[in-house]
Kinemage of the C-alpha trace (Angstrom):
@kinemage 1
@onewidth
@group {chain A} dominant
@subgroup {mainchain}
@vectorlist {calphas} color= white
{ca unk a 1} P 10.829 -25.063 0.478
{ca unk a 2} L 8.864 -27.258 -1.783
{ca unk a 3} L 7.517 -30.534 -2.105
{ca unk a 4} L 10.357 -32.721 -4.517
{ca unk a 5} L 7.697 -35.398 -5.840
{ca unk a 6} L 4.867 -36.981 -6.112
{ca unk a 7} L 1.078 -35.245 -5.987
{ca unk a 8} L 2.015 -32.634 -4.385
{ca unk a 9} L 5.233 -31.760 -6.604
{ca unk a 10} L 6.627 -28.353 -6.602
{ca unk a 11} L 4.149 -27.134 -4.520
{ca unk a 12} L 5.968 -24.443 -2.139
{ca unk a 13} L 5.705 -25.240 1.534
{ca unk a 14} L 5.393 -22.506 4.684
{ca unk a 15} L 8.465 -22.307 6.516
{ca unk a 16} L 9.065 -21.395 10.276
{ca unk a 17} L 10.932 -18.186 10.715
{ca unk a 18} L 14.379 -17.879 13.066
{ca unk a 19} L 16.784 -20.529 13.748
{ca unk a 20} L 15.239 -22.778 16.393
{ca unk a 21} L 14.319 -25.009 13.819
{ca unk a 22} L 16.383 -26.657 10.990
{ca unk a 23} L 14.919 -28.134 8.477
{ca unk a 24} L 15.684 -30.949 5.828
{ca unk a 25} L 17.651 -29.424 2.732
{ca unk a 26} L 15.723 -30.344 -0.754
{ca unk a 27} L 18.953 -32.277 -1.391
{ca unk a 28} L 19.030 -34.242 1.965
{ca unk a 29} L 15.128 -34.640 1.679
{ca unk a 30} L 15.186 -36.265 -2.087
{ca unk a 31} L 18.084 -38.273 -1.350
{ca unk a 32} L 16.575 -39.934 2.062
{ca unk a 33} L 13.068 -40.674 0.069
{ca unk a 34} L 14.797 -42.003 -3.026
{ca unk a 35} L 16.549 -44.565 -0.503
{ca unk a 36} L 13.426 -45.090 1.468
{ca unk a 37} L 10.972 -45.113 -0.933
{ca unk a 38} L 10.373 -43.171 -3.201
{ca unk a 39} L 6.854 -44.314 -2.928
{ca unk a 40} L 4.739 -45.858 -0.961
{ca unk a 41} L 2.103 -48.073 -1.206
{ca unk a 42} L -0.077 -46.328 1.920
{ca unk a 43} L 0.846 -47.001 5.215
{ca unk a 44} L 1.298 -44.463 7.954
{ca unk a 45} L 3.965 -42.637 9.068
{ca unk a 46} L 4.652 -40.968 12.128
{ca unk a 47} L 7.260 -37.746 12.816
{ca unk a 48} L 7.935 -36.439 16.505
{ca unk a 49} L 9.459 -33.157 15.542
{ca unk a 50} L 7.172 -32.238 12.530
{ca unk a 51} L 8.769 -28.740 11.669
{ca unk a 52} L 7.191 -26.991 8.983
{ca unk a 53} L 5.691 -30.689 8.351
{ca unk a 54} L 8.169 -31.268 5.041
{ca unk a 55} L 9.071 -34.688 5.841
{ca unk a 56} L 5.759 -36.018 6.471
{ca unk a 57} L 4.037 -34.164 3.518
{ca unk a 58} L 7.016 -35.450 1.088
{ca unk a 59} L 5.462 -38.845 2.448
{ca unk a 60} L 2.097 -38.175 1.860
{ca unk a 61} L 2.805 -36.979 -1.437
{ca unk a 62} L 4.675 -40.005 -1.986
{ca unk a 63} L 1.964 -42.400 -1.033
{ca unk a 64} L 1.766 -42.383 2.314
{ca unk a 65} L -2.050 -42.743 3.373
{ca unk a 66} L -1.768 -41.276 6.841
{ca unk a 67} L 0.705 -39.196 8.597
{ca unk a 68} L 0.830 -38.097 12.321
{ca unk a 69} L 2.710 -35.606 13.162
{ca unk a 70} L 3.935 -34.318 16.610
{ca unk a 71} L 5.570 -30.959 17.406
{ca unk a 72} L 5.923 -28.793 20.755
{ca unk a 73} L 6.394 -25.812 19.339
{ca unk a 74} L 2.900 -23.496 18.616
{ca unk a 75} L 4.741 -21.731 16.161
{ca unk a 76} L 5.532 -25.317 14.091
{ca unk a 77} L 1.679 -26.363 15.067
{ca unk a 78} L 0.347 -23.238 12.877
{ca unk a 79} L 2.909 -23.412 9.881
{ca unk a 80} L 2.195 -26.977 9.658
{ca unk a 81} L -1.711 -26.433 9.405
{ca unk a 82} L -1.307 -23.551 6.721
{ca unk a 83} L 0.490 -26.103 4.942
{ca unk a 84} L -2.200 -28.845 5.222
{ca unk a 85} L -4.948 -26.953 4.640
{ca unk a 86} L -2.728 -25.401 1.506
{ca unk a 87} L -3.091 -28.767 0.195
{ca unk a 88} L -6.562 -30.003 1.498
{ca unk a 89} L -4.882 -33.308 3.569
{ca unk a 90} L -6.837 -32.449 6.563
{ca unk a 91} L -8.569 -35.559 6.764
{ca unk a 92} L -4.893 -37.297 6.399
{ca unk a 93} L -3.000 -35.954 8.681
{ca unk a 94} L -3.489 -36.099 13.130
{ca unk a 95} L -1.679 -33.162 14.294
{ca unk a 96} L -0.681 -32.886 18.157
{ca unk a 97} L 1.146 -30.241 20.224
{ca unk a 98} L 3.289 -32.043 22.150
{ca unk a 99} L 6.256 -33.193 23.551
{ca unk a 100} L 7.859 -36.270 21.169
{ca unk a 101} L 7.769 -38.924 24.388
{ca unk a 102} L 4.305 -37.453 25.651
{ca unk a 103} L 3.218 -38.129 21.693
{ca unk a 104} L 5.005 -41.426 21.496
{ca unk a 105} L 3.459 -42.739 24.922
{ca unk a 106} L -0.031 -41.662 23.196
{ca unk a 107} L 0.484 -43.468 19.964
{ca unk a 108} L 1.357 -46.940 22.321
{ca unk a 109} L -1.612 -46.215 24.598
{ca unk a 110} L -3.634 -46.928 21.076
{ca unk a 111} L -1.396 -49.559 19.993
{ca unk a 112} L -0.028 -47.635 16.830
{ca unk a 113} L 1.894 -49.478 14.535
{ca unk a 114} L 3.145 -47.161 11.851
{ca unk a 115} L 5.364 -48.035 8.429
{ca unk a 116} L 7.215 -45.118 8.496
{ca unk a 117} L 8.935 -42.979 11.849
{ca unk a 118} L 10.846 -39.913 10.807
{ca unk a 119} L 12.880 -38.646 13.587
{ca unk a 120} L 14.799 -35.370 12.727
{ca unk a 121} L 14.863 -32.973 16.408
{ca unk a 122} L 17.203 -29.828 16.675
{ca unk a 123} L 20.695 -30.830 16.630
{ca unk a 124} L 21.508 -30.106 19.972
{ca unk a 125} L 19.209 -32.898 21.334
{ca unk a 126} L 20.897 -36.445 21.855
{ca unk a 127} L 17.651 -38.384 21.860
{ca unk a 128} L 17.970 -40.765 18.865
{ca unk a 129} L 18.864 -43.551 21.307
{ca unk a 130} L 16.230 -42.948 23.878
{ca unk a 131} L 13.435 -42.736 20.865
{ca unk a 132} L 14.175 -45.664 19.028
{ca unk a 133} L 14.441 -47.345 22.413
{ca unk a 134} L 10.905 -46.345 23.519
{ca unk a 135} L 9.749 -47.565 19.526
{ca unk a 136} L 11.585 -50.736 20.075
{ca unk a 137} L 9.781 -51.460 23.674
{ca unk a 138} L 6.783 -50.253 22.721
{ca unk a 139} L 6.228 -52.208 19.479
{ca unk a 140} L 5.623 -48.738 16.922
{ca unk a 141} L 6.956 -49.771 13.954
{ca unk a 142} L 5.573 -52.643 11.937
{ca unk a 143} L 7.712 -55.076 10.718
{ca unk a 144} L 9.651 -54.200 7.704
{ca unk a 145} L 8.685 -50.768 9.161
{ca unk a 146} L 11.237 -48.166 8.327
{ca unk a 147} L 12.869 -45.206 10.872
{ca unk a 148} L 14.598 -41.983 9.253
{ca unk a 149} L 16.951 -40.541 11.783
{ca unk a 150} L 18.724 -37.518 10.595
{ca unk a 151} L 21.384 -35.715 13.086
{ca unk a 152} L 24.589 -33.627 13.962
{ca unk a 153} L 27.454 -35.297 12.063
{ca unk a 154} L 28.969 -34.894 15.319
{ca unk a 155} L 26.266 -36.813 17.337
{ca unk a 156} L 26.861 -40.905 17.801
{ca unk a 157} L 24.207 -43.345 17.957
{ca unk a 158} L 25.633 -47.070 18.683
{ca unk a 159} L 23.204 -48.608 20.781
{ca unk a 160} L 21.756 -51.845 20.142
{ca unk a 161} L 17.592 -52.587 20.529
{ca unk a 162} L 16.388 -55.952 20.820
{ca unk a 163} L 13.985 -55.955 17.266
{ca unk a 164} L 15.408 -52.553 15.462
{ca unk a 165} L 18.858 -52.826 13.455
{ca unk a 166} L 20.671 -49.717 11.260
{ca unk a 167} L 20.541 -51.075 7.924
{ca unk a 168} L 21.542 -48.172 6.245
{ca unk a 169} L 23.914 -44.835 6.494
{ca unk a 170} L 23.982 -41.618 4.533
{ca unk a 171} L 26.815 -39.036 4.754
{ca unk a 172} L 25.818 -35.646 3.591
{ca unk a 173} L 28.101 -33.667 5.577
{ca unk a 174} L 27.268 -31.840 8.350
{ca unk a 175} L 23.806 -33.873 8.514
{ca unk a 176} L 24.283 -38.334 8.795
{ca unk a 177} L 21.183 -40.184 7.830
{ca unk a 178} L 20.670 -43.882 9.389
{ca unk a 179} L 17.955 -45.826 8.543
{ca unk a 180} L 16.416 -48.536 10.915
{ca unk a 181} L 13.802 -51.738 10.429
{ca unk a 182} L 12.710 -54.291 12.280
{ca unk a 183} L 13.291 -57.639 11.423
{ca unk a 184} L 15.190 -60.574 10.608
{ca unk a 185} L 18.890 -58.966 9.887
């Protein structure tokens, strides 16, 4: 797996071994941060099931001043700091072993704001809803703020949040794509 763009372009990332992860293809990943982006002017970005950490290092490599990054999994906690200390970002990145609501309760109980939430779990878990819910409530993402949700083309996410619409959708078969904000509609 490697980095698509950016400063850290074509550098090759660590992956996790097995199947109890599933990460972003190359295709899906330049596709989502040429819609999103596909840079940014700093900010900081926030993912709850960090991986091998390829989403939020595309995002620092994009611009992105600050990424935190949450993951359960010790086996995801040590491939993501090979890759950050591959590419010096220590001081850029807050890594945390932990559950995503455990992490997101954390980042209120600071009063986190973040530009960018990337929200890609294991297919099998329906918890779009119930995270962008808890984002919504607890004020996470700044206004004009943008959400990456990536799930099982299978999976259906309709509900409505008081401050957070879908603005966007991305079909790339067995993996949808919608993209939230918050603001005026």
């Amino acid at each position: 797996m490697k980095v698509i763009a950016g400063e850290f372009k074509r550098r090759n990332l660590h992956t996790l071994e097995g199947m109890n992860t599933r990460p972003t293809t190359a295709r899906n990943k330049e596709n989502i941060f040429n819609v999103i982006g596909p840079y940014f002017d700093g900010g900081i970005s926030l993912d709850m099931f960090g991986g091998s950490g390829s989403l939020s290092i595309e995002s620092l490599s994009r611009g992105i001043e600050k990424a935190v990054i949450i993951d359960n999994s010790k086996e995801a906690i040590s491939v993501i700091k090979k890759n950050i200390q591959m590419l010096g970002i220590e001081q850029r990145v807050q890594l945390t072993k932990d559950d995503y609501m455990s992490g997101m309760k954390s980042c209120a109980n600071k009063d986190m704001q973040f530009d960018l939430i990337l929200i890609d779990p294991p297919f099998r878990m329906l918890v779009i809803d119930e995270i962008i819910e808890f984002i919504d409530k607890h004020n996470l993402l700044k206004e004009d703020g943008i959400i990456m949700a990536e799930y099982f083309k299978d999976n259906i996410f309709e509900q409505k949040f008081e401050n957070i619409y879908s603005y966007r959708f991305l079909d790339y078969g067995t993996s949808h794509i919608k993209l939230y904000t918050r603001g005026e509609k």
